[in-house]
N, C-alpha and C positions, 0 to 999 in steps of 0.2 A: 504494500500500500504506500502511497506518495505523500505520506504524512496527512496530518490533520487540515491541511487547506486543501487536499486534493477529495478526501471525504468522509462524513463524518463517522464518528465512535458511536456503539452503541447505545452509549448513555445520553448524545445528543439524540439521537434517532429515536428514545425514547421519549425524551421529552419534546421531540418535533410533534410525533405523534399525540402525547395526554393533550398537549394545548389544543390543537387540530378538535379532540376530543370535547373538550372543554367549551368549544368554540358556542354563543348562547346568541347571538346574530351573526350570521353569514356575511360575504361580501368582503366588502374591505380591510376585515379583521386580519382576511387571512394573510393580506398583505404585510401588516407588521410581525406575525409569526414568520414568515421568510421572507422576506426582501427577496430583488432580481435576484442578484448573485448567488442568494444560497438555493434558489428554484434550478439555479443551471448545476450547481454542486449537484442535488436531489435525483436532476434528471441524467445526470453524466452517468449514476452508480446505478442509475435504474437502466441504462441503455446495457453496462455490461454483465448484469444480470440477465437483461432480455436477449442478448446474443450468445449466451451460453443454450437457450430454448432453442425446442425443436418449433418447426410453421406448423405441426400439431403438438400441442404440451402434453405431454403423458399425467393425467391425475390421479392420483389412488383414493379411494374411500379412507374413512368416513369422509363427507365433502358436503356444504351448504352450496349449491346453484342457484346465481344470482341472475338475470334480466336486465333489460335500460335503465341506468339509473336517472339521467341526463339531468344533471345539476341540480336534484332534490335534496341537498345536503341534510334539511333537517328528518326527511324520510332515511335517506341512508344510515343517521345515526338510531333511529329506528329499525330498522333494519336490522342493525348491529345489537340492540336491542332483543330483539326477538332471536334473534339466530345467535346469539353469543357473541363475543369479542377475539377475534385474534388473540393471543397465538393458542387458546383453549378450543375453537373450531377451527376448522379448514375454509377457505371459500374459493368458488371458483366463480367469477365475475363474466360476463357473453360481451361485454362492450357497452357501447352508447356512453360511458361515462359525463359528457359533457354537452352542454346546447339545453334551449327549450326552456330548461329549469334557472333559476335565479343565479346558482350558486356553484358553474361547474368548476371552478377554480379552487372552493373547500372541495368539494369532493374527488375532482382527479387527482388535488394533491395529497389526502388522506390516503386513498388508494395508492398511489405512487408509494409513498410514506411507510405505508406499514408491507408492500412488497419490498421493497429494500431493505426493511426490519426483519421479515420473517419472509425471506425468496418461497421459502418449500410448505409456506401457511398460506399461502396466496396464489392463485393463477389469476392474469389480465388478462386475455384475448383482447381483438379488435372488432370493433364495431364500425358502420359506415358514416358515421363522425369523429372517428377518429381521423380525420385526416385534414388538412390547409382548404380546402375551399369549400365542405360542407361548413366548418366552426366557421367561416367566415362571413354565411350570410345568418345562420340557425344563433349567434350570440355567444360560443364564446371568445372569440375572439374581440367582439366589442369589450365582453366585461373585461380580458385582459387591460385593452387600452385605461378603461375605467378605474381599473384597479391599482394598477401601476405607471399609469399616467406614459408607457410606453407598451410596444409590439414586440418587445423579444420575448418575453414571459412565453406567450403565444406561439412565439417559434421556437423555443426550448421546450416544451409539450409538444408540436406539432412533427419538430423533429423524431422526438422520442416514441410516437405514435407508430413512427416507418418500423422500427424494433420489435414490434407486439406481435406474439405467435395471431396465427390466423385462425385459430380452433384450437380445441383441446378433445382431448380422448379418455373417458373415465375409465379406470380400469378394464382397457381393451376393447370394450361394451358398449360405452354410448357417446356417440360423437357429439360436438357440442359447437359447431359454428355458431356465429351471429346470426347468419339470414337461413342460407340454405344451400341446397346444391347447386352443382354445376355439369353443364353439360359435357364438359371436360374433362373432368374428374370424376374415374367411376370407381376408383378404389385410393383410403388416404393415405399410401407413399405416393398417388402421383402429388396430391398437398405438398406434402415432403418435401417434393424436389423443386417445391417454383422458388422465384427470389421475390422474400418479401419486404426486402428493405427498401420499398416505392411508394410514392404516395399513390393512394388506391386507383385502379385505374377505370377510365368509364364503362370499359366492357375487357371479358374475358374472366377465367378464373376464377383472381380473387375479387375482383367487384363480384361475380356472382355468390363467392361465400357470404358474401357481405350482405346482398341487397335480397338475394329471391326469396321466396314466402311459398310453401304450404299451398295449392288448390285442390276445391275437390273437383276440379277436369282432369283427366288422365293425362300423361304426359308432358311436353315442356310447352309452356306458354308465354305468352309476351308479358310483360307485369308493366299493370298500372304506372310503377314506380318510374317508368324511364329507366331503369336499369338493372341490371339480376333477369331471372326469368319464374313463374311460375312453374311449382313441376306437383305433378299427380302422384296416387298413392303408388302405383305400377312401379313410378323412378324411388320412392322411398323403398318400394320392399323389396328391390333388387338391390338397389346400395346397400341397405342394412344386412341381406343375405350374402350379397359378394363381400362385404368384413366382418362376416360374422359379429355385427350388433346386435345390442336388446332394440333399441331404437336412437331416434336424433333427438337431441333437446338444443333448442334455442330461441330465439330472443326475436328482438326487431318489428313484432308488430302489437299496437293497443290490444288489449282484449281484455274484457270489461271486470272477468270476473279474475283476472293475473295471470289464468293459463287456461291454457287449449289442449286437451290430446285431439289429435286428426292421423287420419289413414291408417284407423283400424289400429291407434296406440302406437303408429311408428314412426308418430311426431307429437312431441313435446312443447308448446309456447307457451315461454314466462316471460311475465313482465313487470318489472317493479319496481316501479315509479307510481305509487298512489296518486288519485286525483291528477292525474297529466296535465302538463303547462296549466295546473292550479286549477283548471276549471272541466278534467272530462267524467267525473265522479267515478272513475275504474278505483277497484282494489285491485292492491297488486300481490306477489304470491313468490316465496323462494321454493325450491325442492333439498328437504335434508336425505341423502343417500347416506345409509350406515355400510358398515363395511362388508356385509350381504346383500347392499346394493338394494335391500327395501327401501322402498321411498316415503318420505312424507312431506306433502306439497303444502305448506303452510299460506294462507294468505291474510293481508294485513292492511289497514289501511292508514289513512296521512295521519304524519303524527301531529298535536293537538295545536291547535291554530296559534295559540295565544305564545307556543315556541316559537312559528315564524317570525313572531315581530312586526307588525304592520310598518315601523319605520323604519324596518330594516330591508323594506322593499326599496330594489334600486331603479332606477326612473331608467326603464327600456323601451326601445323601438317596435314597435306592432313585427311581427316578422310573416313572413311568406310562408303558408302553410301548402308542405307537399305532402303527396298521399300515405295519411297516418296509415 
């Protein structure tokens, strides 16, 4: 290690975290808990962690599966709440971390935070916000400017986002993208072998890990989204029999009551982010896997109003809603 300016000790990293913890309005706070400088420290020891992963993370049970969080800090500490606290559970996080919500900049950096505290308590996958030109129009990259009165913050995360496995693998069994399949990819070493250190691209592969969704049409379809594609239950039960899976679990679309089974249980959608951008009244919902891989799908809703703070709301731009 490069001494102590190159990055931090434990005992910093512990208390980066309880304050993060601590946090009782969101927003600017979390600016004085790290300055620029120490977000680029943060993000440097999280890059060479994240390049030690495979573009699928191998997980093992026991393991809490998490959904979109997108900048709901004060639900994430809820969250945490219901599901346990690091490093006493495991979590495996599908992406979305940032956008939409108030406060993506508490919560990527908690996340960030306590993967660097505990690399093998934690998996990050990516989401289709993790990348420079979703956060750019979706808010966070505003709040950066906001927060730190500068744009690197933003590209010290946005860098750091090219580094994030593109999926993870729970014990051999259940693949875990953000979005969904691809037409490309019929078994996960061809995953394995792309390069993911790019910012997401419009089409191909990994945009489709990223973007596609779940149809009940059979086979590959054009998706609402502009990008990804729809795929039927036919592409799920061959993927999951060509790797010998239980099934997929992921992320990436609203649904009301936090999760979804579709195609006959060989797909999984969670999402949890309570109450979406504050007003879609969804609960949202983790999945706890013990180490026989019973599941138990908890769901939960926004934590109690009078945490967010009314004045702790930061004065945002209307944003462009694409197809939730």
């Amino acid at each position: 290690r490069a001494g102590m300016s190159a990055s931090y000790s434990v005992p910093e990293l512990d208390r980066i975290v309880s304050d993060i913890f601590e946090l009782k309005k969101g927003g600017s706070a979390c600016a004085a808990i790290l300055p620029e400088e120490e977000v680029c420290k943060l993000c440097e020891m999280a890059k060479e962690i994240f390049q030690r992963e495979e573009n699928v993370k191998p997980v093992k049970t026991p393991v809490i599966v998490v959904g979109d969080v997108h900048g709901q800090f004060f639900d994430l500490l809820e969250l945490f709440e219901i599901g346990g606290k690091p490093p006493l559970h495991n979590y495996l996080f599908l992406g979305d971390y940032v956008d939409r919500g108030y406060y993506s900049l508490d919560c990527v950096l908690l996340l960030v935070a306590l993967k660097v505290r505990y690399p093998d308590r934690i998996a990050l996958t990516r989401g289709n916000h993790e990348c420079r030109q979703i956060t750019q129009v979706y808010g966070f990259y505003d709040e950066c400017l906001r927060v730190h009165g500068t744009a690197r913050v933003w590209k010290h995360f946005t860098d750091l986002f090219d580094f994030l496995p593109l999926a993870a693998v729970v014990d051999q069994c259940i693949f875990c993208p953000h979005g969904g399949l691809s037409p490309s990819l019929d078994r996960i070493e061809h995953v394995q072998k792309l390069d993911r250190y790019i910012e997401i691209p419009h089409e191909g592969p990994i945009c489709d890990l990223m973007w596609s969704d779940p149809d009940d049409r059979y086979g590959w379809g054009i998706s609402p989204r502009g990008a990804g594609y729809t795929f039927g239950q036919d592409i799920t039960e061959t993927f999951n029999h060509e790797n010998g899976l239980q099934f997929i679990v992921r992320a990436h679309q609203l649904i009301m009551e936090g999760y979804q089974w579709q195609h006959s249980n060989g797909v999984l959608t969670l999402f949890s982010a309570p109450n979406y951008c504050y007003r879609c009244g969804n609960q949202a919902a983790i999945m706890q896997l013990d180490e026989h891989l019973n599941r138990n799908i908890v769901q939960f809703d926004p934590a109690p109003r009078h945490q967010h703070g009314v004045e702790a709301k930061p004065k945002t731009k209307a944003l462009p809603d694409y197809f939730l």
